[in-house]
N, C-alpha and C positions, 0 to 999 in steps of 0.2 A: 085581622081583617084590613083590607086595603083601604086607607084614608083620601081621598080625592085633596080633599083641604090642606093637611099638612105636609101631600103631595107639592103642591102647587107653592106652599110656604117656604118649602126646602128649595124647589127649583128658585123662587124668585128673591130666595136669600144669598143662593149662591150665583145668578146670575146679577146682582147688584153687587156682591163684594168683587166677582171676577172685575164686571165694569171697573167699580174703582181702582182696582189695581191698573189695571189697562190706562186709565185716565192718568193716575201717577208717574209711570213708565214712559206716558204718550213721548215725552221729548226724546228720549234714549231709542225706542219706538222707531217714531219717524225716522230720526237719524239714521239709523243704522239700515233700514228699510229704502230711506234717499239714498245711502252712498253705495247699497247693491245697486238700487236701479242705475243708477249712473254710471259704474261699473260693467254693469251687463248691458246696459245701451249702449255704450264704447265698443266692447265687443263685437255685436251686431252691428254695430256702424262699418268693423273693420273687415265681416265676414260681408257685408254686403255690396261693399268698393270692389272686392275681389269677383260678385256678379256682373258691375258692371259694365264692363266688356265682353259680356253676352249680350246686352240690351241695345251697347251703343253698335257694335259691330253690326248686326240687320240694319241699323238705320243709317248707319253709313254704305251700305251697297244701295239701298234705296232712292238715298238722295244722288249715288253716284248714276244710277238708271237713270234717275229723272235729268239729270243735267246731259246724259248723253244721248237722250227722245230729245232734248232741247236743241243741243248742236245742229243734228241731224234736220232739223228746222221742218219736221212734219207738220202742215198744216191741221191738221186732225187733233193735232197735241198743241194747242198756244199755250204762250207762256203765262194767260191769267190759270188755266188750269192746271199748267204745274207746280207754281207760288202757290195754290191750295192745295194740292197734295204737298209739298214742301212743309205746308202750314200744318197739315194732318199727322205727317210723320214727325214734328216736334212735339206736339201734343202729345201722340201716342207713348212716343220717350219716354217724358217728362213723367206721363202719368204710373207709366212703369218703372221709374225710379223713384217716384212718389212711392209706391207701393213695398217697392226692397228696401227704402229708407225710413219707414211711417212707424215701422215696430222698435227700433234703436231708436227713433228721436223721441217719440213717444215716454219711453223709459226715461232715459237722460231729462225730457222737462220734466216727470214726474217725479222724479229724484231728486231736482233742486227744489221742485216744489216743496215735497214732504220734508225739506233740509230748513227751506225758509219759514217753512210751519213748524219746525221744533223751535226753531229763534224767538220765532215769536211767541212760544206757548212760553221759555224761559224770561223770556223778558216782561209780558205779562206776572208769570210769579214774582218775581227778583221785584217788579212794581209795589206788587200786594206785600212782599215780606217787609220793603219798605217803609211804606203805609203801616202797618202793623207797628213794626220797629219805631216810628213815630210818634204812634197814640201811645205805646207804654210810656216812650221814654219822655212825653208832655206829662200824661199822669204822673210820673216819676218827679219831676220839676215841679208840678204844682203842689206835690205831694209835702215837696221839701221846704215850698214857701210857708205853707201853713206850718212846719214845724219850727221855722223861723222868725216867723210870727208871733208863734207862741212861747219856744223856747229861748228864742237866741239863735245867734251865729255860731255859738263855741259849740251846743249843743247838737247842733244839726251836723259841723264838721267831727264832733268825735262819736257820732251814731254813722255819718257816713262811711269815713277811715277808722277803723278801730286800731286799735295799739298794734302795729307792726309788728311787734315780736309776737305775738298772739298770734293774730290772724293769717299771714302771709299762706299762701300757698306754696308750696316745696315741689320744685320741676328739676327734672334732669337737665346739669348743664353740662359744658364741656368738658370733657375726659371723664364722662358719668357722674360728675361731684353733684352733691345737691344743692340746689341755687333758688331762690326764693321766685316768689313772681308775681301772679297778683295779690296786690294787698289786703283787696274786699271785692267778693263775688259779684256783689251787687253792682258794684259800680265797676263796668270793665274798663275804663279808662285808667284807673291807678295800677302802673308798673313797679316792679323792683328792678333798680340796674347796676348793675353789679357784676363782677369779676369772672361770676362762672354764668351767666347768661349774656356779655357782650363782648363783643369783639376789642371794641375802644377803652375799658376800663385798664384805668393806671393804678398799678399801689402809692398814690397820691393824693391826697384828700382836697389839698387849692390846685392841682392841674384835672381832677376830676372837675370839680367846682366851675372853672374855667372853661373848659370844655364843652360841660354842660349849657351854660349859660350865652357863648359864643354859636350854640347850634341854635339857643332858642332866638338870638339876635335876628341869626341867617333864617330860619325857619318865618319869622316876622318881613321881613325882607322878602319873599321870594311868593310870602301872602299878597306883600303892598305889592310888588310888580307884577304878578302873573295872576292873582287873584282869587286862586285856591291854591290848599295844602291839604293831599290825604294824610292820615294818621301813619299809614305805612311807610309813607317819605322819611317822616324823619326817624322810625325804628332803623330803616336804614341807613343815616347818618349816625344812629346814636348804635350802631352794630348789636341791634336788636334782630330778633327774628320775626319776621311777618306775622301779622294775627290777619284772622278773615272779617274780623268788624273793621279793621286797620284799612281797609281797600274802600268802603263804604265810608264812612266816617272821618269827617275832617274840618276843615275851616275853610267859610270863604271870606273875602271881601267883602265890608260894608253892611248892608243890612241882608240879613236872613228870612222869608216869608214863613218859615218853618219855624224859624228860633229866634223873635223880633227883640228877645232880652241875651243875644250872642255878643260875648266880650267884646269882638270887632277885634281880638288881636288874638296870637297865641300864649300862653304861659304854660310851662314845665308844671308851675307846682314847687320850686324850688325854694320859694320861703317858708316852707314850713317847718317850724321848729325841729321836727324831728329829723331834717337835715343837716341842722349844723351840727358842728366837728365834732366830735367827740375830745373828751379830754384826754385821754390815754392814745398816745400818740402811734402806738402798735395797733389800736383797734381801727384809728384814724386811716391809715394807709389803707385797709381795706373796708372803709364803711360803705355800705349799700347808700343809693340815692332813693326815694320813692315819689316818684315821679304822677304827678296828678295832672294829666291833660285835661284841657278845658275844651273841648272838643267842641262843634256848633250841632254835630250830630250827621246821620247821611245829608249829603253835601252834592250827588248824581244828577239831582236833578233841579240844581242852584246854581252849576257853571254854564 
């Protein structure tokens, strides 16, 4: 027997998920929907130029009539009545090339329209994911005072980075080797850098060192003159690969409204014990660095 209710249930379950799919889409949507119309306005723009030497041609024998009842100096024709038809036969033009041109312009603005509204429907999210990204990564930090508080320093640093050789994560690196990478999930700031994920690593443990520490100089430097540093910047000084918090995330100058407890500088991370040399001078040449930024957090909407 036919249910009217669970009718109505089904249609308005699936007319709400359709919705939300459409809502999610809406950017890719728009876009793709602006750069047809704009596309096929152009088109019509070009089929419509080629009318308009139908439109102009009548009104150039028109006007040419009217100038030559003028010559002719007919009193019956003065010259205010043929400056109004003159005026009449521009109109009429005009309005007729209004009309071959109204459907391509039409398009074309509604295409950048719908282009300018996907911009903005991303920029609104990219806001909120922000936002979002924010309030964890404040819980996160107040998270960590109270553990410091209560535990210690030493406490909170070895629940944040756990023993490197444990935890690391193992990424494909160059010529497919496996190459370590982040240290601790949790915290995406902590890198491994190292021989088979960077470009710059030396089988040298004091010109690694060096290196290192000359980037975090320059990296400092380029804070105090220019006033921000993305996290990406210096992956690519330190011939790292891009991460997508890396574009978001970084340091500014001076005080932070977001982060009023920000270092005010950059540091690597490079004194921590589990940095220095090793004793075995073979293991030495190729020791991994693990690199702790001190990041101030997204920084988009601080410069």
């Amino acid at each position: 027997m036919f249910n009217i209710s669970v009718f109505k249930t089904l249609v308005t379950n699936n007319l709400g998920r359709a919705g939300l799919v459409l809502s999610k889409h809406s950017p890719e949507i728009f876009l793709g929907t602006g750069i047809v119309s704009v596309v096929a306005g152009t088109i019509l723009a070009c089929r419509a130029t080629l009318e308009i030497e139908n439109i102009l041609e009548p009104a150039r024998q028109t006007m040419h009539k009217i100038d030559t009842v003028l010559e002719a100096d007919i009193p019956e024709y003065p010259e205010e009545v043929a400056q109004r038809d003159k005026a009449l036969v521009y109109v009429k033009t005009a309005v007729e090339i209004t009309k071959v041109y109204l459907p391509s312009v039409g398009l074309i603005v509604l295409g950048f329209g719908l282009i300018v509204g996907s911009h903005n429907i991303l920029t609104k999210r990219n806001a909120a994911i922000a936002a979002a990204y924010k309030l964890i990564e404040t819980s996160f930090n107040k998270y960590r005072e109270r553990v410091r508080d209560e535990y210690g320093e030493d406490t909170d640093k070895r629940l944040m980075l756990y023993e490197a050789d444990k935890n690391e994560e193992v990424v494909k690196g160059k010529k497919g080797k496996k190459a370590p990478g982040v240290i601790n999930s949790a915290y995406p700031y902590s890198f491994v850098w190292c021989e088979e994920n960077s470009t710059q690593f030396q089988r040298s443990y004091s010109a690694n060192l060096f290196f290192l520490r000359s980037n975090e100089r320059f990296a400092n430097d380029m804070l105090n003159s220019r006033g921000h540093v993305f996290l990406n910047e210096i992956f690519d000084d330190l011939g790292l690969k891009r991460t997508p918090e890396g574009a978001i995330v970084g340091w500014v100058k001076g005080y932070n409204q977001h982060n009023p407890s920000n270092d005010k500088y950059i540091d690597f991370g490079l004194n921590d014990p589990v940095n220095e040399e090793k004793g075995d001078t073979r293991e030495a040449m190729i020791q991994p660095f693990y690199l702790n930024f001190n990041v101030d957090g997204p920084i988009y909407d601080c410069i």
